[in-house]
N, CA, C and O atoms as CSV, one atom per row, in Angstrom:
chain,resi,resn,atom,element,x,y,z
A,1,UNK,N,N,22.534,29.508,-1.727
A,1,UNK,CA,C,22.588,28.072,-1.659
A,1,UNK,C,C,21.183,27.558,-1.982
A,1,UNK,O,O,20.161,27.889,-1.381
A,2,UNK,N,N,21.271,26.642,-3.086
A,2,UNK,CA,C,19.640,26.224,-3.361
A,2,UNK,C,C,19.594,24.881,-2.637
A,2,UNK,O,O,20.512,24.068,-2.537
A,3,UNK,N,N,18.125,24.784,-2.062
A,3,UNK,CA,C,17.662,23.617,-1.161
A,3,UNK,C,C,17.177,22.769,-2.212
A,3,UNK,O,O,16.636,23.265,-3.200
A,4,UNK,N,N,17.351,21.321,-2.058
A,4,UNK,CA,C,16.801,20.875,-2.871
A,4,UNK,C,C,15.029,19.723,-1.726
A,4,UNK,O,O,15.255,18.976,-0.774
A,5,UNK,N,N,13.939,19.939,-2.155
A,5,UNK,CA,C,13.048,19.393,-1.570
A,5,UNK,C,C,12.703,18.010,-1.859
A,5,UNK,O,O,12.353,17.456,-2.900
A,6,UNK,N,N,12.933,17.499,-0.403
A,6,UNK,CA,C,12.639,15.498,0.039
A,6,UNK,C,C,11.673,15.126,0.941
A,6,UNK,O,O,11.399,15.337,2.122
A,7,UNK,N,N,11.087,14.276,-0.337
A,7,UNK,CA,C,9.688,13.958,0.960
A,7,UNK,C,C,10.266,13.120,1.459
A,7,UNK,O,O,10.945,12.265,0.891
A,8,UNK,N,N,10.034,13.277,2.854
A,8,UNK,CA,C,10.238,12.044,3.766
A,8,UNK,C,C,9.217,11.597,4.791
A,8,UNK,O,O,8.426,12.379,5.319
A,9,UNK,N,N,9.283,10.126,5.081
A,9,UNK,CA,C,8.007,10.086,6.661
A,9,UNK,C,C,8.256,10.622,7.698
A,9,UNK,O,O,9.226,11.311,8.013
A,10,UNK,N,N,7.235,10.268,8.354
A,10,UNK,CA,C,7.423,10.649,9.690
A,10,UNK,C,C,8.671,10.223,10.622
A,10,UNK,O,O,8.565,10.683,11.758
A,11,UNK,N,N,9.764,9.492,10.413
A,11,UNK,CA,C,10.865,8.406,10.798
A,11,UNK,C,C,11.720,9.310,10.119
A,11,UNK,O,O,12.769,8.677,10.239
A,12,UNK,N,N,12.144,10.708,9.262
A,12,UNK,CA,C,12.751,11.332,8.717
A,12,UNK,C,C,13.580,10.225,7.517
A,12,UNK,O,O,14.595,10.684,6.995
A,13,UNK,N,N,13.247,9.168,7.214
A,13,UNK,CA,C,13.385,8.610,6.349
A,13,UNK,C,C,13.135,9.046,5.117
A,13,UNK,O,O,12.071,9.653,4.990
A,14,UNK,N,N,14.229,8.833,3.563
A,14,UNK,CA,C,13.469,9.566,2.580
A,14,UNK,C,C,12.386,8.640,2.082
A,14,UNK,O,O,12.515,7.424,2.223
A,15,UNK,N,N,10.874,9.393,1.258
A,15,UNK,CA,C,10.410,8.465,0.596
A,15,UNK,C,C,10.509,8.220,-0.941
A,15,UNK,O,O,10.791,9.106,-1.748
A,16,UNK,N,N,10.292,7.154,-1.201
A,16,UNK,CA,C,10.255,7.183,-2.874
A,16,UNK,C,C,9.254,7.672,-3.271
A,16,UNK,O,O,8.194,7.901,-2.688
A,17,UNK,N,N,9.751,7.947,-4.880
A,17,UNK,CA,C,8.868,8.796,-5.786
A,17,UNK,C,C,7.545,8.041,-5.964
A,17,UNK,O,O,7.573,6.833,-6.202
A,18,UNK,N,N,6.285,8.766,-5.847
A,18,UNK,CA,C,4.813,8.020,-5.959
A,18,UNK,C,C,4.812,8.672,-7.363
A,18,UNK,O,O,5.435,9.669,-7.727
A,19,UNK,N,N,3.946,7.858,-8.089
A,19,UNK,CA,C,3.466,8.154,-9.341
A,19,UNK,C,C,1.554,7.798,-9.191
A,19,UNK,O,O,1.067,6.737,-8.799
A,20,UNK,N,N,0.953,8.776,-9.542
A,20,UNK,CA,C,-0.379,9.056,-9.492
A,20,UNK,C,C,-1.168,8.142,-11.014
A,20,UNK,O,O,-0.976,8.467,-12.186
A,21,UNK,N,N,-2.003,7.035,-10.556
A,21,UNK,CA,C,-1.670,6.228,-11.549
A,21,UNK,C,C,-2.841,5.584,-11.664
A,21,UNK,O,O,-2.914,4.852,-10.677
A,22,UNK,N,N,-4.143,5.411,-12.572
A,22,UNK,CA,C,-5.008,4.436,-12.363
A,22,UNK,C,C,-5.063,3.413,-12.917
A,22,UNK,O,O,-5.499,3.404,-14.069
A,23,UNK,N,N,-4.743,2.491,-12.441
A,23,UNK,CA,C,-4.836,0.819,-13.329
A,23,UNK,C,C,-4.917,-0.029,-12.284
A,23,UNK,O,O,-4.279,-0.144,-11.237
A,24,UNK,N,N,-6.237,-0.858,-12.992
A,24,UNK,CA,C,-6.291,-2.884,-12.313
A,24,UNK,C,C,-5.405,-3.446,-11.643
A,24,UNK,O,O,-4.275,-3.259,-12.093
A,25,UNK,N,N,-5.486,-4.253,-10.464
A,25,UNK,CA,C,-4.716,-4.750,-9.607
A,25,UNK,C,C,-5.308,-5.896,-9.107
A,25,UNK,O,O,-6.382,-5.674,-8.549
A,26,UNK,N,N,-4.967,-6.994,-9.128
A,26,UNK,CA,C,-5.422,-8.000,-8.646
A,26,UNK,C,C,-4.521,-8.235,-7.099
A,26,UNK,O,O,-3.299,-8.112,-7.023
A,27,UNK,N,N,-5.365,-8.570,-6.012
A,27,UNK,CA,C,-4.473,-9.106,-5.326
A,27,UNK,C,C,-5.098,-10.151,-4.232
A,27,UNK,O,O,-6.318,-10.260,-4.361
A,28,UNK,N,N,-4.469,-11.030,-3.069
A,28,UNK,CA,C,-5.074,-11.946,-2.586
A,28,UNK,C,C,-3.734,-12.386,-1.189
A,28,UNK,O,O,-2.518,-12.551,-1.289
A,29,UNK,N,N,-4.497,-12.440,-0.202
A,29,UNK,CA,C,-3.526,-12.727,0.951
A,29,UNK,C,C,-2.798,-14.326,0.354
A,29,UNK,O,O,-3.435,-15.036,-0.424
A,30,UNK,N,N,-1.528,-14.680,0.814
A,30,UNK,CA,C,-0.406,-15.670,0.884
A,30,UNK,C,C,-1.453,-17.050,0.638
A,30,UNK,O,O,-1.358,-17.795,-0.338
A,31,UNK,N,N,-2.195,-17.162,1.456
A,31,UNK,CA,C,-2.906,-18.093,2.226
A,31,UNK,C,C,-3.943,-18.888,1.114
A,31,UNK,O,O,-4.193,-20.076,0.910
A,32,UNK,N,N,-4.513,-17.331,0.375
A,32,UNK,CA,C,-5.650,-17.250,-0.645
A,32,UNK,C,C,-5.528,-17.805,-2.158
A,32,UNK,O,O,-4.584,-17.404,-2.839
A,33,UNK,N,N,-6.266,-18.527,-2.588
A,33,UNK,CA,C,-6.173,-18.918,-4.189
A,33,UNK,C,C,-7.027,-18.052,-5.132
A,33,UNK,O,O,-6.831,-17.948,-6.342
A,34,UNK,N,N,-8.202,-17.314,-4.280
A,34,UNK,CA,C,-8.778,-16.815,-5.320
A,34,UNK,C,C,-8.376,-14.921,-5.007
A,34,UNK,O,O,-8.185,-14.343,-3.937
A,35,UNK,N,N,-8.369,-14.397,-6.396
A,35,UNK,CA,C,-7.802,-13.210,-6.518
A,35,UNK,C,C,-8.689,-11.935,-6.369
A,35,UNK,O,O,-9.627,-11.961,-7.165
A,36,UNK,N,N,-8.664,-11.057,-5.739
A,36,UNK,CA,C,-9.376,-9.896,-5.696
A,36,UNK,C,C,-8.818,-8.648,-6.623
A,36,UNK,O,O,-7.678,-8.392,-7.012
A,37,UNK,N,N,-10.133,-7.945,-6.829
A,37,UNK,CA,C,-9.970,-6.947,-7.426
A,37,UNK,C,C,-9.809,-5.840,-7.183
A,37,UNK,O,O,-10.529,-5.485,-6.250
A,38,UNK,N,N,-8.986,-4.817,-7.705
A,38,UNK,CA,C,-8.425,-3.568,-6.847
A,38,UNK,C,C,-8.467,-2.512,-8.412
A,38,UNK,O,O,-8.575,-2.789,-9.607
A,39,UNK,N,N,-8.292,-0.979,-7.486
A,39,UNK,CA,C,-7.511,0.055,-8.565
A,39,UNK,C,C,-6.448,0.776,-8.035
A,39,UNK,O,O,-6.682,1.262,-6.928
A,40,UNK,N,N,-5.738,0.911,-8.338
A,40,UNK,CA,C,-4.395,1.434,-8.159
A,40,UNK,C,C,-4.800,3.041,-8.091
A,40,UNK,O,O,-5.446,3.748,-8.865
A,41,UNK,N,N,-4.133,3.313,-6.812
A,41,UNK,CA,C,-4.215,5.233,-7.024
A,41,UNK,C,C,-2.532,5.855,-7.435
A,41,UNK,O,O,-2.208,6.486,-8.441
A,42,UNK,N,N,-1.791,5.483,-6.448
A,42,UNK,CA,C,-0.124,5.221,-6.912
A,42,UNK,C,C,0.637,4.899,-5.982
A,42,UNK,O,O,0.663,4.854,-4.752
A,43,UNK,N,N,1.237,4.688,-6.838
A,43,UNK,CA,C,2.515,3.748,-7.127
A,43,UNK,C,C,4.150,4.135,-6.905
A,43,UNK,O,O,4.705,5.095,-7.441
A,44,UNK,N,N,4.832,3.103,-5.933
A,44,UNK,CA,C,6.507,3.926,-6.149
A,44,UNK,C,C,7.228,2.549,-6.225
A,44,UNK,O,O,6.618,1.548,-6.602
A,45,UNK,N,N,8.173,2.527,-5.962
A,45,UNK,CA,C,9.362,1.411,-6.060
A,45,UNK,C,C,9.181,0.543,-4.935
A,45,UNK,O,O,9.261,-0.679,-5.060
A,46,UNK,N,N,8.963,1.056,-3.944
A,46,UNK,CA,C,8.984,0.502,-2.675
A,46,UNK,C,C,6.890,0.480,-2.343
A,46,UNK,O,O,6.545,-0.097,-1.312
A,47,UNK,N,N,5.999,0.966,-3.047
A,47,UNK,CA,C,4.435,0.204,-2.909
A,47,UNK,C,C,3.783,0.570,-3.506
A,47,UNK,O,O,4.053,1.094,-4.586
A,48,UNK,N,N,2.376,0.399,-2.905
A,48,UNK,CA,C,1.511,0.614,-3.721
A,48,UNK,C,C,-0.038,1.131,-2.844
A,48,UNK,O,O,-0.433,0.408,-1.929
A,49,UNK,N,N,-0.795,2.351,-3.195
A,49,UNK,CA,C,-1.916,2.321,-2.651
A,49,UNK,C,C,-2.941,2.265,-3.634
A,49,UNK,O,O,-3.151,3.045,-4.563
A,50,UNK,N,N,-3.746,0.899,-3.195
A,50,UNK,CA,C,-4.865,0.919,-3.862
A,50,UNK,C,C,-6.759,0.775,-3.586
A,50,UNK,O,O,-6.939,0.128,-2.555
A,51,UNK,N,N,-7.194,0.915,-3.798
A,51,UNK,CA,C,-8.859,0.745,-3.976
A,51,UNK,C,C,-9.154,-0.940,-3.857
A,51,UNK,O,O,-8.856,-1.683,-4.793
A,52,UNK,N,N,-9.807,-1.481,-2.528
A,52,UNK,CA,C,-9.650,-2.078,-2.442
A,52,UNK,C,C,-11.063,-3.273,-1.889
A,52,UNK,O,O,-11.850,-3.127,-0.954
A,53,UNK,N,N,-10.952,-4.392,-2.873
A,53,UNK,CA,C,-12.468,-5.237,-2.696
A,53,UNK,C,C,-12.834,-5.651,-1.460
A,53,UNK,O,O,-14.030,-5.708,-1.176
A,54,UNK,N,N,-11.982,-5.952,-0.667
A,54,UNK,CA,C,-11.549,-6.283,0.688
A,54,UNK,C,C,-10.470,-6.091,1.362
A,54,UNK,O,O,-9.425,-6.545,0.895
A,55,UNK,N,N,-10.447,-5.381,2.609
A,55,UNK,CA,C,-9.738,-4.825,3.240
A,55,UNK,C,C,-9.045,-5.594,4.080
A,55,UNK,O,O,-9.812,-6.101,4.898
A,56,UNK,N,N,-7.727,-5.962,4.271
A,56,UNK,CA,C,-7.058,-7.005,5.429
A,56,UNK,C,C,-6.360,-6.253,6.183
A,56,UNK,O,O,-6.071,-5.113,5.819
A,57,UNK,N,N,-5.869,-6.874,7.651
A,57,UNK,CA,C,-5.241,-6.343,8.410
A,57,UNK,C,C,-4.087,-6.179,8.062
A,57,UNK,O,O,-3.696,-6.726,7.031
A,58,UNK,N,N,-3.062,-5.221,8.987
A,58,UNK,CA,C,-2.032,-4.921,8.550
A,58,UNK,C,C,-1.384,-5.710,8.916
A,58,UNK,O,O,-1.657,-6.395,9.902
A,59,UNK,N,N,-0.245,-5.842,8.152
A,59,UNK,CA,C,0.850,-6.859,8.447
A,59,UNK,C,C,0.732,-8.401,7.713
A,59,UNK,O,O,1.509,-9.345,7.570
A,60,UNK,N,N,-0.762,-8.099,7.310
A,60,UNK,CA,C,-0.797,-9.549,6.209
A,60,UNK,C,C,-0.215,-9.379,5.059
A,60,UNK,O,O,-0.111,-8.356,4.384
A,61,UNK,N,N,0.169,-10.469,4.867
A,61,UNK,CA,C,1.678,-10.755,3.806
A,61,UNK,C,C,0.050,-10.908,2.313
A,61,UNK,O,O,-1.102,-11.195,2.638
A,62,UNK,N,N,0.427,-10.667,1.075
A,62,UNK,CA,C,-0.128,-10.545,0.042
A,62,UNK,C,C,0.354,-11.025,-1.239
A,62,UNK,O,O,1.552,-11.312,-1.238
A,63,UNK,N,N,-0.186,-11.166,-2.192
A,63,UNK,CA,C,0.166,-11.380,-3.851
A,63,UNK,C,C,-0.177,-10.389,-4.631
A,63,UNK,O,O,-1.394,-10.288,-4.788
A,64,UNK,N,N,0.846,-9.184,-5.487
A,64,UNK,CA,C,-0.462,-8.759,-6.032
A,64,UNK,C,C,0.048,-9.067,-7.639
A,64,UNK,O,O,1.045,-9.715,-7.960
A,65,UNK,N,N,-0.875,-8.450,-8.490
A,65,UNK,CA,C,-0.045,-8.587,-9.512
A,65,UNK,C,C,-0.888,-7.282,-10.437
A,65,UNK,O,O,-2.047,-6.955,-10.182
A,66,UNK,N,N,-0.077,-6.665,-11.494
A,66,UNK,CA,C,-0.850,-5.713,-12.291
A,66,UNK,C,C,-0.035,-5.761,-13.687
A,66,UNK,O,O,0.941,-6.497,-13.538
A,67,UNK,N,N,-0.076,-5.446,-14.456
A,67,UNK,CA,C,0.346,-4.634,-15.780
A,67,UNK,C,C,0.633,-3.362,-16.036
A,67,UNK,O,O,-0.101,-2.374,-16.024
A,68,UNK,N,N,1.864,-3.482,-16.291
A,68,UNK,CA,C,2.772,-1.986,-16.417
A,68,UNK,C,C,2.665,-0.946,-17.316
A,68,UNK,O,O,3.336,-1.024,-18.346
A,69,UNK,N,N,1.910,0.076,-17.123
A,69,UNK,CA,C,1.825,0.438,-18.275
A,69,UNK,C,C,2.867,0.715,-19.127
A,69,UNK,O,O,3.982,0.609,-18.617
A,70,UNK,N,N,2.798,1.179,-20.771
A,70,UNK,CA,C,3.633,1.106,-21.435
A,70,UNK,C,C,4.762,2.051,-21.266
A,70,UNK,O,O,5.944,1.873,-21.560
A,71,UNK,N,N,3.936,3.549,-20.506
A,71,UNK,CA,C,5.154,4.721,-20.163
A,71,UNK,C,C,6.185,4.285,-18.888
A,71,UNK,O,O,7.135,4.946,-18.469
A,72,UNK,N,N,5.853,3.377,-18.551
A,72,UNK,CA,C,6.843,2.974,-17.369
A,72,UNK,C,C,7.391,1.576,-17.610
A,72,UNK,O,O,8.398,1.217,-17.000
A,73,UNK,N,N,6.717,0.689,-18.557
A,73,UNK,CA,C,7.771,-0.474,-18.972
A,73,UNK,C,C,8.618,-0.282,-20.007
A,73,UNK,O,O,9.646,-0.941,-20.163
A,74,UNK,N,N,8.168,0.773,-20.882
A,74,UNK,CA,C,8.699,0.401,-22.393
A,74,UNK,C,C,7.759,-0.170,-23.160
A,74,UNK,O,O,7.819,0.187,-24.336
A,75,UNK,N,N,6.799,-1.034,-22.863
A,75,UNK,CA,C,6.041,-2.058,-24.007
A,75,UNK,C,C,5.125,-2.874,-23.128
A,75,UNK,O,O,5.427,-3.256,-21.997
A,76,UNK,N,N,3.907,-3.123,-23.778
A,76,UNK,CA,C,2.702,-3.801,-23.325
A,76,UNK,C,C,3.019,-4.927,-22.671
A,76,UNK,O,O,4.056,-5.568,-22.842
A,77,UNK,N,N,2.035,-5.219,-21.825
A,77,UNK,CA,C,2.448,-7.248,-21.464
A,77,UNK,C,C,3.055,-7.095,-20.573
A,77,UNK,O,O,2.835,-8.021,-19.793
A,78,UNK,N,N,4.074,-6.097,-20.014
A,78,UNK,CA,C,4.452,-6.502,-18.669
A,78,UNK,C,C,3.917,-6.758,-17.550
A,78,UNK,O,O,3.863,-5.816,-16.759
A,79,UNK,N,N,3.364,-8.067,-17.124
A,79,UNK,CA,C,3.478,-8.211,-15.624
A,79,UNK,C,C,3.900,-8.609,-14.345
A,79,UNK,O,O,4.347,-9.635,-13.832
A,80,UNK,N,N,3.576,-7.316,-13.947
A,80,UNK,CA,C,4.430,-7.685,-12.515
A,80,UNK,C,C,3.716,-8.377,-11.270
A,80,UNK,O,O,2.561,-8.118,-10.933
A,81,UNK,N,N,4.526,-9.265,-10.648
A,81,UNK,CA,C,3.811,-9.929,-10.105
A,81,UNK,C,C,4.314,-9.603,-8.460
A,81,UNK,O,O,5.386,-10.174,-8.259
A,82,UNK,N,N,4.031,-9.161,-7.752
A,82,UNK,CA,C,4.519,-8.640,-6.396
A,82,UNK,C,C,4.456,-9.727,-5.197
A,82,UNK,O,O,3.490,-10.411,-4.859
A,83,UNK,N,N,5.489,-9.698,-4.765
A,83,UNK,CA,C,4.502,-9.712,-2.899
A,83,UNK,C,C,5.143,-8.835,-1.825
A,83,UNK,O,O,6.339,-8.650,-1.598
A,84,UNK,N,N,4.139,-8.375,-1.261
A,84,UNK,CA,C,3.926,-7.593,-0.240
A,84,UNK,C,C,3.425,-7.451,0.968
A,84,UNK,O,O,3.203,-8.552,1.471
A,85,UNK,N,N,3.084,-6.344,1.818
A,85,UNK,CA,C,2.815,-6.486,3.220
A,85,UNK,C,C,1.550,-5.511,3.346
A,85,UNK,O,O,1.646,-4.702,2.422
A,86,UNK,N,N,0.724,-5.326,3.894
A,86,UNK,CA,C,0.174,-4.533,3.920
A,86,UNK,C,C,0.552,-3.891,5.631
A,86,UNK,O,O,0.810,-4.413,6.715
A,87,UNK,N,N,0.374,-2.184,4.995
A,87,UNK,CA,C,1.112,-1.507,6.139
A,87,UNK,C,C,-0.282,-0.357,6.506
A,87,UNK,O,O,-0.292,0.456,7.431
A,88,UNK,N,N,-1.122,-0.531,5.735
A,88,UNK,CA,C,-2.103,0.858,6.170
A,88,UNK,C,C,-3.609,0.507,5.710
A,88,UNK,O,O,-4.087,-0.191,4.816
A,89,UNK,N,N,-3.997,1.107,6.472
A,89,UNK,CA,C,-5.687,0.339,6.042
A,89,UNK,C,C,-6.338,1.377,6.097
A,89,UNK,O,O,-6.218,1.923,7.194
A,90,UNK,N,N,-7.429,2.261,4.914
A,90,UNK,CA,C,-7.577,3.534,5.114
A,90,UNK,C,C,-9.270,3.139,4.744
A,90,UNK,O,O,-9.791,2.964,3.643
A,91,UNK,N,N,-9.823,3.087,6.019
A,91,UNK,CA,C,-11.417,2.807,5.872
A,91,UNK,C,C,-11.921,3.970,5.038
A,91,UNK,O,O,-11.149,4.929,5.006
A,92,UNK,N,N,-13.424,4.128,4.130
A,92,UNK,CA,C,-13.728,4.606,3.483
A,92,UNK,C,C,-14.716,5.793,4.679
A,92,UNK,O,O,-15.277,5.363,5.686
A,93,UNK,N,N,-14.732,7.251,4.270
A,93,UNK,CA,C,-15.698,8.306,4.959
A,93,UNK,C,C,-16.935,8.469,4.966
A,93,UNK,O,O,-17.593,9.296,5.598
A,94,UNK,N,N,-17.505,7.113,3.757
A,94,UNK,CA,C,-19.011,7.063,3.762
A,94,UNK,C,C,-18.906,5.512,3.426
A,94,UNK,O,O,-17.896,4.911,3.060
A,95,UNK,N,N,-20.451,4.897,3.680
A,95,UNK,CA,C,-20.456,3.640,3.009
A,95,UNK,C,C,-19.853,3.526,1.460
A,95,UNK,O,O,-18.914,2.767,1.220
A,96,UNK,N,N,-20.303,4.122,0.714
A,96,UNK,CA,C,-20.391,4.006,-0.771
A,96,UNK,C,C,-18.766,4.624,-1.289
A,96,UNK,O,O,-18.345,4.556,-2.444
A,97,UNK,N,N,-18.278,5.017,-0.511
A,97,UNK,CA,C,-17.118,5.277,-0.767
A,97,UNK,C,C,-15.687,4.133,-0.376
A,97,UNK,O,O,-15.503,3.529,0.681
A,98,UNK,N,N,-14.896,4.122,-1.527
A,98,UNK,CA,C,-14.325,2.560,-1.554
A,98,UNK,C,C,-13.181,2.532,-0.447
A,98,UNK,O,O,-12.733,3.615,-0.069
A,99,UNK,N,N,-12.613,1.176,0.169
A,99,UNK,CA,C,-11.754,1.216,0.970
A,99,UNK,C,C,-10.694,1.006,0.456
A,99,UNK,O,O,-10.703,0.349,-0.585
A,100,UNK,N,N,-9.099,1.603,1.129
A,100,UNK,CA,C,-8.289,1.297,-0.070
A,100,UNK,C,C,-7.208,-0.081,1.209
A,100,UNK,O,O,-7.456,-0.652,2.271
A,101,UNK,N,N,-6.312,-0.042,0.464
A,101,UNK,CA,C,-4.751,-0.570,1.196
A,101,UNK,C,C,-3.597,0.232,0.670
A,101,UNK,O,O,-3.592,0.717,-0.461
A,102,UNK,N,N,-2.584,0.358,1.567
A,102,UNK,CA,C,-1.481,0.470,1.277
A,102,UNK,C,C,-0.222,-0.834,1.582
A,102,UNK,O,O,0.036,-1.481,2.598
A,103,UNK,N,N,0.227,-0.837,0.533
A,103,UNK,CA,C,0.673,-2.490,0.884
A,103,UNK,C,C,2.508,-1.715,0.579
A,103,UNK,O,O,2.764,-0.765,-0.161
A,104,UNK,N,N,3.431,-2.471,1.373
A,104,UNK,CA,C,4.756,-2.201,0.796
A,104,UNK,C,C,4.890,-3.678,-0.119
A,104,UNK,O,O,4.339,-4.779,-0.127
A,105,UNK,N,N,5.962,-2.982,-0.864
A,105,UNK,CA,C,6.102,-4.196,-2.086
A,105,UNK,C,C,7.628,-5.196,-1.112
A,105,UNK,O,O,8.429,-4.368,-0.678
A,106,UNK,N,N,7.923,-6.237,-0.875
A,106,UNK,CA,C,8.817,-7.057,-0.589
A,106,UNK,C,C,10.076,-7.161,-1.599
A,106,UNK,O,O,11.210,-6.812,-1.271
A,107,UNK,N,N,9.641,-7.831,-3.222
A,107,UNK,CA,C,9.864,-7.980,-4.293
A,107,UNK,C,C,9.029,-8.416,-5.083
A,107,UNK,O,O,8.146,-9.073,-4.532
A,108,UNK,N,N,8.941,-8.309,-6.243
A,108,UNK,CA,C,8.752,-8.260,-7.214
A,108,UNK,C,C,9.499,-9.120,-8.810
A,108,UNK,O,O,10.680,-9.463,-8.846
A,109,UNK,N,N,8.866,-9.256,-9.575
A,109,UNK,CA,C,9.189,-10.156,-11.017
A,109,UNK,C,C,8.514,-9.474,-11.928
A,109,UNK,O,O,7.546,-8.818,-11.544
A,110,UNK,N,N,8.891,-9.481,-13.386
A,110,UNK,CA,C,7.979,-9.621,-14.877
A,110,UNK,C,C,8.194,-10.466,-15.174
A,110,UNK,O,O,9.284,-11.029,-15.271
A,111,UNK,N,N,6.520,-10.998,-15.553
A,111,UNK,CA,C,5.842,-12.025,-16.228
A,111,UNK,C,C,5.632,-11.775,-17.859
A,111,UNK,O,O,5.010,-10.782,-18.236
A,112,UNK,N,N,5.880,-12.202,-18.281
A,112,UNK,CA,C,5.529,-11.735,-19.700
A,112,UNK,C,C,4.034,-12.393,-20.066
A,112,UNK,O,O,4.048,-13.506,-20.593
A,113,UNK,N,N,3.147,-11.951,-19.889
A,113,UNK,CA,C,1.206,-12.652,-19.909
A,113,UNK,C,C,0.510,-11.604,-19.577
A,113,UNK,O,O,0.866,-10.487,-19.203
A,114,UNK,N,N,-0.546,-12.082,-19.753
A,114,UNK,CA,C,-1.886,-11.205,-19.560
A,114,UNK,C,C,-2.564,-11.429,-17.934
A,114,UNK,O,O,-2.492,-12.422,-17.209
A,115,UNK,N,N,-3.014,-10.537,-17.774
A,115,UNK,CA,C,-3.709,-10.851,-16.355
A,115,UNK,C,C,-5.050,-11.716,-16.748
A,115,UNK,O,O,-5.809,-12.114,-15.864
C-alpha cells in the first residue's frame, strides 16, 4: 500500500502547497495610505511569507498587492491585489537581518496594471 505524504499544521489540518518564490510586495495595514515595501519568500493559495519593512502585530488586517509572475499567471501584468491578516511575526536573529510576516490571504483580485 503506497502512502501518499501531507503537510499539515500543527491542528492536523492539511496545508497548501508553498511555492519558494522571490518577488516585490507592497503592502500596508487597512487603516494606511502609504504602501510598504516587502520580498516575498513563498507563497500558497491560502498566504504569503514575506521580508518585511515593518513589522505589525498579529491579527492586523492588511493590503497587499504583487505581480504574478508569468510561470504562475500565464502572462505579464498580472496584479494581484490581496487582503489579508497577519498571523505570524518572525523577528529577525541579528539586527541586520530582515524581519519577515506571515500574513493569510482573505481574498484576493487581478488587476490588470503595473505596481
Amino acid at each position: 500500500m503506497s502512502k501518499r505524504w501531507v503537510n499539515t499544521t500543527a491542528n492536523g489540518s492539511e496545508r497548501a502547497q508553498r511555492f519558494a518564490i522571490a518577488m516585490p510586495i507592497q503592502y500596508r495595514p487597512l487603516s494606511d495610505l502609504t504602501w510598504l515595501d516587502g520580498q516575498v519568500e513563498n507563497i500558497s493559495r491560502s498566504g504569503v511569507l514575506f521580508r518585511a519593512e515593518r513589522v505589525m502585530d498579529v491579527a492586523t488586517l492588511l493590503q497587499m498587492r504583487f505581480e504574478l509572475p508569468a510561470e504562475f499567471g500565464g502572462q505579464t501584468g498580472a496584479l494581484v491585489v490581496c487582503r489579508g491578516e497577519v498571523v505570524r511575526t518572525l523577528l529577525p536573529p541579528t539586527e541586520d537581518a530582515p524581519q519577515r510576516l506571515a500574513a493569510r490571504i482573505l481574498d484576493y483580485r487581478f488587476v490588470r496594471s503595473e505596481l
